[in-house]
Residue, then its C-alpha position, 0 to 999 in steps of 0.5 A: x839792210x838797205x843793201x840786202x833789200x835792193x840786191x832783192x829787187x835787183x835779182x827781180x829786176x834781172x829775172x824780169x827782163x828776161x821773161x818780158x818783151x823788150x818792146x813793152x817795158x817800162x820801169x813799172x812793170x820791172x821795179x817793185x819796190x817791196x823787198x827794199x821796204x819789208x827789209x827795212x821794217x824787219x830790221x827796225x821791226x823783229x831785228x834783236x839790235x833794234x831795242x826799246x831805248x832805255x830812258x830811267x835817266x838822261x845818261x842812260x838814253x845817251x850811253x844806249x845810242x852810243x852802244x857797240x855790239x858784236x852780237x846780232x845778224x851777221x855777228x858773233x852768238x853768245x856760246x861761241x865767243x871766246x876769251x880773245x873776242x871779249x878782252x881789251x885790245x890795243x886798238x880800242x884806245x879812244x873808241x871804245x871805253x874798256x871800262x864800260x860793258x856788262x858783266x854777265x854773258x855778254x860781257x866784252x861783246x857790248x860795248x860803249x862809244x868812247x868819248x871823243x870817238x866816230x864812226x867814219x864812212x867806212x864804218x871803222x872808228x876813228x879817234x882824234x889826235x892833235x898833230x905834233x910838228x917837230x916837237x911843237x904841238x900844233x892846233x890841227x886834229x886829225x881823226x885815226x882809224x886803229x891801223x893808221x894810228x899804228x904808224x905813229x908814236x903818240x904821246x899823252x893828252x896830259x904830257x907837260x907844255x911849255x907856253x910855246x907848246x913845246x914838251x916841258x920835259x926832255x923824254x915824253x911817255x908814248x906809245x908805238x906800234x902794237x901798244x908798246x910803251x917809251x920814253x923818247x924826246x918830243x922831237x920824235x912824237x908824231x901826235x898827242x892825245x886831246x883828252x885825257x879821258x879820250x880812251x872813256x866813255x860818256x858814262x865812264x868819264x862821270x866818275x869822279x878820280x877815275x884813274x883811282x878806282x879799281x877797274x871791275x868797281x868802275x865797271x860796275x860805276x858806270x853801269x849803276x849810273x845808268x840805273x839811277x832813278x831820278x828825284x823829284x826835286x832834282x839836285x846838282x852832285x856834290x862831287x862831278x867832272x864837268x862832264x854831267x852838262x854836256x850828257x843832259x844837253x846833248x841828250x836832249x833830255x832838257x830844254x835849251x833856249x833857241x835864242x839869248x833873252x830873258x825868262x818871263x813865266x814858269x809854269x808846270x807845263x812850260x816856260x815863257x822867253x822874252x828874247x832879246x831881238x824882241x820876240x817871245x818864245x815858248x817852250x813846253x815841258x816833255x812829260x811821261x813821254x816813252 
């Protein structure tokens, strides 16, 4: 959107310098910096991916954030998406979940950010892969878009290691070029998954024994999870991944201690931390924010 306003003001630019006297220019009388800021608040004002974030739970404001859509400005429309579009593909192992999508007419063109997935500077999204050297899995992660992953044989996160890191079994399942599948000797494997829930998304990865659900009830799990209203005495699962923690703090729904101390009063409205170095903190509690 940036790009679109200041090509605006360029072609102004440009227009400008034609008609006015070379003598009397300044950079005044040429900038006019409006298209930039009306291209900006038309995006985050009128533009349909810029959305009211949906807050009924910590996991829903985050699995929000982490939305992929291919509809909007410059996207694909509903009607004329076709089956191809919407299907799973080879390349979205690791960076988007194949679980995770609505089911009605937008189902496949709005996804989720797998777990472990970025977007890199290029806007492609990239995935990280522990480095295999020789047969020996090493501590170096490296973050692949799909086309340079699909130079590499890859085995999986949860492939048997020796202490040494060398591959327990003789033959490793992995996967080539394209999404196909073999069984070869560590020797040849290029990289190693570095989780086995890599290929799901936040949400997806809080179902409990995953791997033995159907994929449509799963589907329908971890868009339900989002719509889980919150209790008012809240309670820990009886059943969870260890994934539930790192989504409520990091989507900042809860409050964090800045600093290591100890508790000195709750209230309602708040709550009082002597810390350690000595000093007191404060922190109050968010209510009824939207």
């Amino acid at each position: 959107q940036v790009r679109t306003g200041l090509a605006r003001m360029e072609r102004v630019v440009r227009e400008r310098m034609t008609t006015q006297d070379v003598e009397a220019i300044t950079p005044q009388t040429l900038i006019n910096i409006r298209p930039v800021v009306a291209s900006i608040k038309e995006f985050f004002g009128t533009s349909q991916l810029s959305q009211f974030m949906d807050q009924t739970n910590p996991l829903s404001g985050l699995t929000h954030k982490r939305r992929l859509s291919a509809l909007g400005p410059g996207g694909l429309s509903r009607e004329r998406a076709g089956f191809e579009v919407r299907d799973v593909h080879p390349s979205h192992y690791g960076r988007m979940c194949p679980i995770e999508t609505p089911e009605g007419p937008n189902i496949g063109l709005i996804g989720s950010l797998a777990s472990y997935g970025r977007v890199n500077a290029f806007g492609f999204i990239e995935t990280p892969y522990r480095k295999v050297v020789e047969g020996i899995v090493t501590e170096q992660v490296d973050y692949l878009t799909a086309d340079e992953e699909d130079r590499f044989v890859i085995a999986q996160a949860n492939a048997p290691l020796t202490a040494d890191l060398h591959f327990a079994e003789p033959r490793v399942l992995v996967r080539r070029r394209g999404g196909e599948i073999d069984y070869i000797p560590g020797s040849e494997i290029d990289y190693m998954d570095v989780s086995p829930r890599q290929m799901v998304s936040v949400a997806t990865a809080m179902i409990p024994f995953l791997e033995h659900d159907d994929a449509n009830r799963a589907l329908m799990g971890s868009n339900m999870m989002r719509q889980a209203v919150p209790l008012l005495k809240s309670e820990a699962p009886v059943v969870g991944t260890g994934m539930e923690y790192r989504c409520a703090v990091d989507a900042a729904d809860v409050i964090t201690a800045e600093k290591a101390g100890v508790v000195q009063e709750v209230s309602a409205d708040y709550v009082t931390v002597a810390n350690d170095d000595g000093t007191y903190t404060t922190y109050r509690a968010a209510k009824f924010t939207r």
